[in-house]
PLY file of the C-alpha trace (Angstrom):
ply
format ascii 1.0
element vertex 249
property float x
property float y
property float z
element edge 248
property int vertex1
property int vertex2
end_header
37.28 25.37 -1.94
38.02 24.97 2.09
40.48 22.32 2.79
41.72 20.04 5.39
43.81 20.87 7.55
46.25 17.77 7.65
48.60 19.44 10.88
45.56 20.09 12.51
45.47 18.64 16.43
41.56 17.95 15.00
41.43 14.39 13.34
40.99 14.75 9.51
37.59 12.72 9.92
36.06 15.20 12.35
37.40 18.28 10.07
35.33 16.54 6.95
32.45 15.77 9.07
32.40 19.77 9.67
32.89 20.93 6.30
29.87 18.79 5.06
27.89 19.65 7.71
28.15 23.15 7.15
27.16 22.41 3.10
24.58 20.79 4.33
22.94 23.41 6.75
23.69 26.33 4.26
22.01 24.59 0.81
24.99 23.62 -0.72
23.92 19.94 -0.68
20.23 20.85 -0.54
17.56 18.33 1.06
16.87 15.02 -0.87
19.83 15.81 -3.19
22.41 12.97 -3.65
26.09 13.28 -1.65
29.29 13.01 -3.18
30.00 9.33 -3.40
32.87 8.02 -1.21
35.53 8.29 -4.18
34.72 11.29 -5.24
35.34 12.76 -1.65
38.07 10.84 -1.41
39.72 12.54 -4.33
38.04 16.11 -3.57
39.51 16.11 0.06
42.86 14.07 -0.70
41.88 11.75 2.62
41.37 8.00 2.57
38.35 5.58 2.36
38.06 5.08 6.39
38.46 9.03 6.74
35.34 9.43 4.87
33.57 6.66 5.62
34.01 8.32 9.68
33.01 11.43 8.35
29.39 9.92 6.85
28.67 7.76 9.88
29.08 10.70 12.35
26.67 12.45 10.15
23.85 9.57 9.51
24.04 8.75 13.43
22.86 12.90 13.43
20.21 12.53 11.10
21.90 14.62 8.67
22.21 12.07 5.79
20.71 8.48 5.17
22.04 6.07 3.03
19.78 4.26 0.30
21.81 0.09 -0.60
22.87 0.68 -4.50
22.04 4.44 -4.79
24.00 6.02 -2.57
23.88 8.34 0.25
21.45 11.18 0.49
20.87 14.58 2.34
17.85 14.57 4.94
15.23 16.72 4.54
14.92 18.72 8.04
12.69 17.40 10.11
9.87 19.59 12.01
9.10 19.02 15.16
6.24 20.36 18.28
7.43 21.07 21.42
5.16 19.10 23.75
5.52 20.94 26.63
2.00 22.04 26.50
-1.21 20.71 25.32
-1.41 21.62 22.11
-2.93 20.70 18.94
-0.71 19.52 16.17
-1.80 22.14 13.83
-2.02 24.91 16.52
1.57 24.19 17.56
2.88 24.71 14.35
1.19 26.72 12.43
2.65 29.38 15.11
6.36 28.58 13.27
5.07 28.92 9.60
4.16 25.42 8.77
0.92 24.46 6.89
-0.97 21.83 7.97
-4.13 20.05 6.46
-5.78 17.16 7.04
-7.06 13.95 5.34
-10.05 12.59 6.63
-9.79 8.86 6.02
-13.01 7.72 8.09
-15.12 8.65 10.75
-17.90 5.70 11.67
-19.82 4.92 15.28
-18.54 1.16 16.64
-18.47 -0.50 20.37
-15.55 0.11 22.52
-13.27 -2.17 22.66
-11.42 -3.45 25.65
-8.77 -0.78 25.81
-11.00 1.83 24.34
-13.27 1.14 27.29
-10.90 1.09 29.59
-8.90 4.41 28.54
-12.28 6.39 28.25
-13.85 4.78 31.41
-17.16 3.01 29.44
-18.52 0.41 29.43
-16.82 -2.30 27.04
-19.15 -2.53 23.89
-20.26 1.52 24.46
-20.77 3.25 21.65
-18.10 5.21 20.85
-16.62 7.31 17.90
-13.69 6.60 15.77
-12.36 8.69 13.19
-8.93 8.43 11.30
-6.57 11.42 9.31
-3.57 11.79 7.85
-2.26 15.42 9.15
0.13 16.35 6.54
3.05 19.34 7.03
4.03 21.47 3.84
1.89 19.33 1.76
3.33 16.14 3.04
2.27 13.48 5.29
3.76 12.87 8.54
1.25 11.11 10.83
-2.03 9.32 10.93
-4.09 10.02 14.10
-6.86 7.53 15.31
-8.98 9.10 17.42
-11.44 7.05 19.87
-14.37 9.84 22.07
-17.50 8.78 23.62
-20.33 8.63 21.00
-22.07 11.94 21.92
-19.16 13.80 21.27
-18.45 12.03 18.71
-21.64 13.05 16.75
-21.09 16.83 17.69
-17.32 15.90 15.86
-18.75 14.96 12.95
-20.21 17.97 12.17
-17.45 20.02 12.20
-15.04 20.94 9.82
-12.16 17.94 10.40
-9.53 18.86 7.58
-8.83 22.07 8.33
-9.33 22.21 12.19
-7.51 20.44 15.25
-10.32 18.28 17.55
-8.37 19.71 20.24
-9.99 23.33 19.20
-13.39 21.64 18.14
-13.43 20.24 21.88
-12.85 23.88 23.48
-14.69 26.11 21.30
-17.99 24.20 19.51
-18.32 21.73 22.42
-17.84 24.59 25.30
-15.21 21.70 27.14
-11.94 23.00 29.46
-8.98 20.76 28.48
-7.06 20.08 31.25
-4.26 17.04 30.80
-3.14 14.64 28.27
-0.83 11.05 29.50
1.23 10.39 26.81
3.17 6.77 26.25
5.63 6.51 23.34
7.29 3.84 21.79
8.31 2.93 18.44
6.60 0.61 15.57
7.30 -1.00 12.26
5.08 0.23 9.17
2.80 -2.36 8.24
0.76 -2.29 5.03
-1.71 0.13 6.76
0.93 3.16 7.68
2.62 2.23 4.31
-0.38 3.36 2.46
-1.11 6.38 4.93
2.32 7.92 5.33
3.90 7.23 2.35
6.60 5.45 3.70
8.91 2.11 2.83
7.33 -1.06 4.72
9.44 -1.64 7.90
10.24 2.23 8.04
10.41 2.95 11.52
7.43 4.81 12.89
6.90 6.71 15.72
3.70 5.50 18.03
2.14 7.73 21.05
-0.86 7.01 22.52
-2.14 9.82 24.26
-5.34 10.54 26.78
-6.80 13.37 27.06
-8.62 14.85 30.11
-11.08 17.78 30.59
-10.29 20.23 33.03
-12.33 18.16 35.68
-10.43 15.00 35.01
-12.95 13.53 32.81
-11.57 11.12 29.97
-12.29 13.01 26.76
-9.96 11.65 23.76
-8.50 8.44 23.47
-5.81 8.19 20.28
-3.45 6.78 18.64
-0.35 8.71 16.74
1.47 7.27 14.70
4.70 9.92 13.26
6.85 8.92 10.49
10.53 8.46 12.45
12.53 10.02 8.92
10.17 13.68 9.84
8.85 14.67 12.95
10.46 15.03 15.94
8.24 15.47 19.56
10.76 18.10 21.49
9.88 18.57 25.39
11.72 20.21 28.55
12.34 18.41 31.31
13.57 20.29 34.80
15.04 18.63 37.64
12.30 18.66 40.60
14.15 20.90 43.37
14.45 19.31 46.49
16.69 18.44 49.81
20.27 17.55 48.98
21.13 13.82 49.26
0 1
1 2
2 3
3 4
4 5
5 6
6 7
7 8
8 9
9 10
10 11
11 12
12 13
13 14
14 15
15 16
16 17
17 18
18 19
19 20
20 21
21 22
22 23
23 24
24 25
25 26
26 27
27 28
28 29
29 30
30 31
31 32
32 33
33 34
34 35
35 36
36 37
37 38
38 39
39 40
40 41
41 42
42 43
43 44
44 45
45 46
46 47
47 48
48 49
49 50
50 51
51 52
52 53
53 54
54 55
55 56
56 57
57 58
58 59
59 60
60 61
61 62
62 63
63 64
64 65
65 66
66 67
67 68
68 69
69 70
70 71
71 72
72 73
73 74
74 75
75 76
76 77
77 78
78 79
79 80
80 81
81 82
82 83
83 84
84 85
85 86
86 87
87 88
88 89
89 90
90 91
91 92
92 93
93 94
94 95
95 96
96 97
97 98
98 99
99 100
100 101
101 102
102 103
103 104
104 105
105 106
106 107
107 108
108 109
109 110
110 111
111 112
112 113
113 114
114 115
115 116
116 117
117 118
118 119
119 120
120 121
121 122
122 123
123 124
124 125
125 126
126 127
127 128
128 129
129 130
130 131
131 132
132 133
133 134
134 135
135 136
136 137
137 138
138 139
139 140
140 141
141 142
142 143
143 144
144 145
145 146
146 147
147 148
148 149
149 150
150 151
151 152
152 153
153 154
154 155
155 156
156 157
157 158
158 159
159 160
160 161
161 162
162 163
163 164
164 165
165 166
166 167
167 168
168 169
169 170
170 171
171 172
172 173
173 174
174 175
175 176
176 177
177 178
178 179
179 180
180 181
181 182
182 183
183 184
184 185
185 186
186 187
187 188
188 189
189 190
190 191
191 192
192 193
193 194
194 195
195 196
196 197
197 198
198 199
199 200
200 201
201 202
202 203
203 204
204 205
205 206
206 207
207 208
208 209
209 210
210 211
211 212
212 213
213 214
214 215
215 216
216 217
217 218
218 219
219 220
220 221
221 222
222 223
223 224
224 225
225 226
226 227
227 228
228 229
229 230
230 231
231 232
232 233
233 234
234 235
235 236
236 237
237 238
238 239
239 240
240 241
241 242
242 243
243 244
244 245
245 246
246 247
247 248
């Protein structure tokens, strides 16, 4: 069994951070599974209380662990992520690094626009417009609800086509004949309500992750109005950002 080092110039709390880091990453605490309480690493490691109560912090604040009041503190499962530095669809980013993704299709129905609707899409408020609502789910589990506002004509052609096992985004291009061009995306963060609670399988109050996101044909024409929400505990949206090149200050 590895041990601390207690001469080390390295601070016992950083050396136990590392060791169960490592167990975690290589399976020996596997996803889900429960940690070592705080005696028992006490005793294991011969270090005090504080020492491994540093050791677990460091780790929760990286999303390695999470801590459940009067059960104890558990390993995270890894959470998967899509890189958003191009337009893609959810499935067709990640189906490219080995995940499975299928869809729920909780509802598709015809309604007016509302105000924002209107506005996002450029109609008329009150136009008719399409809604339709899934629950895209990653190795079998769900990790975000997508509500998805389009003008009502291509809305119809949606309708027809096969919306649990394709992305719209590839609907759009290749039964409607339309160029994507650009999405605006605006993120911030929610609380689950009743309604995401259901949908994502998640504790009420669980933080939530909410993008609402416009798409744009290649001509600059509104296409897709929607709203994402992504469960906080197991998706992360990676992008690159570079530093525009310019005259020196």
């Amino acid at each position: 069994m590895a041990q601390l080092l207690p001469l080390s110039p390295v601070p016992l709390y950083a050396q136990l951070k590392e060791l169960l880091r490592t167990r975690i990453l290589d399976g020996s605490y596997p996803p889900s599974s429960r940690m070592p309480s705080e005696s028992e690493l006490c005793r294991t490691f011969e270090v005090s209380r504080i020492t491994v109560r540093q050791a677990l912090g460091d780790l929760q604040k990286e999303g390695l662990i999470f801590k459940i009041h009067g059960k104890g503190t558990f390993v995270a499962k890894p959470k998967a992520f899509q890189n958003v530095s191009t337009l893609q669809g959810l499935a067709e980013s990640m189906t490219r690094m080995g995940y499975e993704v299928i869809n729920r299709l909780h509802g598709i129905r015809h309604l007016a626009a509302s105000t924002t609707v209107a506005e996002r899409l450029q109609l008329e408020e009150g136009a008719p417009v399409t809604e339709i609502k899934r629950v895209r789910l990653v190795n079998r589990e769900p990790v975000s609800l997508e509500i998805t506002y389009l003008p009502r004509a291509l809305g119809e052609k949606l309708e027809k086509a096969d919306l649990v096992a394709r992305d719209i985004f590839l609907i759009l291009e290749n039964d409607c004949g339309i160029a994507l061009g650009h999405a605006d995306l605006a993120i911030d963060a929610v609380l689950a309500d009743d309604h995401l609670v259901r949908a994502l399988d998640v504790e009420e109050g669980a933080p939530i992750m909410r993008i609402e996101r416009l798409t744009h044909a290649a001509d600059g024409t509104p296409l897709d109005f929607e709203y994402l929400y992504y469960r906080g505990d197991a998706f992360q949206y990676r992008l690159r950002i570079d530093r525009q090149k310019g005259p020196h200050a």
